[in-house]
N, C-alpha and C positions, 0 to 999 in steps of 0.2 A: 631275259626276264619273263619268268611265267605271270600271265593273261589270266583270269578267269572271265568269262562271259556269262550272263543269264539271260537266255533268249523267251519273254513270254507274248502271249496273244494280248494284245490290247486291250482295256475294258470295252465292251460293247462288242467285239465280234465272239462271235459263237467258235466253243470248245467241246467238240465233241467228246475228246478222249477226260477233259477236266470233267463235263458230267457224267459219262461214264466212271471215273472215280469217286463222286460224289456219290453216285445211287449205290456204289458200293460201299461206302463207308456206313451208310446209311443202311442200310441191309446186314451189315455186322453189328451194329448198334450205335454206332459213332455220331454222336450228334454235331453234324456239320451244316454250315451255311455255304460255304464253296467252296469248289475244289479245280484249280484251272493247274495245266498240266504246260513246263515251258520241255528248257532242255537248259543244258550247261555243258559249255564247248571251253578246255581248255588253250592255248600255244603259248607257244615259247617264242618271245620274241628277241631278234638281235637288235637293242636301241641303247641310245649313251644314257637315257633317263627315260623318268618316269612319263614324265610326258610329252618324250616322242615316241615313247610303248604305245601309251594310250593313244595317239594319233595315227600311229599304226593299224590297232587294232579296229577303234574305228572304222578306218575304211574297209578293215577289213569282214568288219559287220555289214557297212551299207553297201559292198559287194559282193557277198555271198552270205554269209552266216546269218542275217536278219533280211525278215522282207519287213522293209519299213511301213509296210501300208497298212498290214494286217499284226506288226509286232514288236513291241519297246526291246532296247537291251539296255544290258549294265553290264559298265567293264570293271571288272574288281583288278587291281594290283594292288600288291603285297606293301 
C-alpha cells in the first residue's frame, strides 16, 4: 500500500528556505503572505489494512522522516 507523507516546519519555528521563496514570489510580482517550504516522502507499505499502513508509517515518521519537535506530518493513504 503506497504511503503518502507531508513533512512541514511547525508554526512558529523559522523557515528559512519558505522565506526565501516568499521574497521570491514577491519579487516576480506575486502577492503572497507565506510561503513555508515542507517535503513529501512517498513508501510502499507491506500491511493487511489501512490502518496498520498508517501505524506503520507513523513510526516511521517519529523515527526518521519527521523531527517531531521542529515538524507536523500527515500521512495520506489512498
Amino acid at each position: 500500500m503506497r504511503a503518502t507523507v507531508l513533512v512541514r516546519p511547525k508554526e512558529g519555528i523559522l523557515d528559512p528556505q519558505g522565506a526565501a521563496v516568499e521574497a521570491s514570489l514577491r519579487t516576480l510580482g506575486f502577492a503572497v503572505s507565506d510561503a513555508r517550504v515542507g517535503r513529501l516522502v512517498e513508501v510502499d507499505v507491506d500491511a493487511e489494512s489501512e490502518d496498520e499502513a498508517r501505524a506503520r508509517v507513523d513510526e516511521m515518521c517519529k523515527s526518521l522522516l519527521a523531527n517531531p519537535l521542529i515538524e507536523s506530518y500527515e500521512i495520506r493513504l489512498p
